[in-house]
N, C-alpha and C positions, 0 to 999 in steps of 0.2 A: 413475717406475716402475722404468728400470732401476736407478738406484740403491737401490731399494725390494730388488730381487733381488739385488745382488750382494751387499747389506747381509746379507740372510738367508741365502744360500751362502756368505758368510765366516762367520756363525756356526755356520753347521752344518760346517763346515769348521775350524772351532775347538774344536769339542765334539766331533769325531772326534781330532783333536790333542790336545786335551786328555787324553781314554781313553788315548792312547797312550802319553804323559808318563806317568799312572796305573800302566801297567801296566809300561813300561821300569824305574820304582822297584822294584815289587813282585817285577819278575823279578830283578833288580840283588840285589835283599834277600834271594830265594831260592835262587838259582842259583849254585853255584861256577862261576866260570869262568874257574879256574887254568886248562883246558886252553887249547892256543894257537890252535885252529881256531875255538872258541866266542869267544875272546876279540875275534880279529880280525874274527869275523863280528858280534859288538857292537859294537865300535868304527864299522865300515863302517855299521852299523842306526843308531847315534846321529848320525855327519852324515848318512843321508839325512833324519833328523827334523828335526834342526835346519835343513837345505834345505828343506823344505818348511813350518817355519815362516816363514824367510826368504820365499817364494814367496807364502805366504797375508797377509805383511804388504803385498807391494805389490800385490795383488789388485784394491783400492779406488781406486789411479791409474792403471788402466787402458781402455780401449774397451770394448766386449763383444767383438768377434774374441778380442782380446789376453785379455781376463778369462776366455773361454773354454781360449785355452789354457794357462794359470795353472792353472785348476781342473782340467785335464786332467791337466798336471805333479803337482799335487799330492795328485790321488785316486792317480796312478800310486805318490808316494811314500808316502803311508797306506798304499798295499795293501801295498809291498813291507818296509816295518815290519813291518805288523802279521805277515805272513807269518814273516818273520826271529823276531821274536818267537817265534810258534808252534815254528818248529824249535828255538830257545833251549829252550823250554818242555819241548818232548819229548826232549832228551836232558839236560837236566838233573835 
């Protein structure tokens, strides 16, 4: 059973990563971001992505305490993507 669950939270936790990857391209492809505040604020958005794929890969060697806080870590870093994103978005 719980492996039943953490199976399905790493996926739906994949498919939110996934959209994310999606849209960091599309911004990447639309966005100038010769300026230096966008740039570094991309740079800082792309490792926390790639942190939080790090984190979703060890997901499945963990407890549920532990898998909990995993999931915690890495909705924290979806949110703060996708948010960085958004402001990418609106000043570009």
């Amino acid at each position: 059973m719980e492996e039943d669950r953490l199976k399905n939270l790493k996926d739906t936790l994949r498919k939110e990563l996934d959209s994310l990857v999606r849209t960091g391209e599309e911004l990447r492809v639309q966005a100038s971001l010769a300026c230096a505040d966008l740039r570094t604020e991309w740079d800082q958005l792309e490792r926390r992505l790639r942190l939080a794929q790090e984190e979703l890969g060890r997901l499945s060697s963990h407890t549920q305490a532990a898998g909990h806080e995993l999931e915690q870590r890495v909705r924290t870093l979806i949110d703060e993507v996708k948010e960085g994103y958004d402001r990418i978005r609106r000043a570009a």
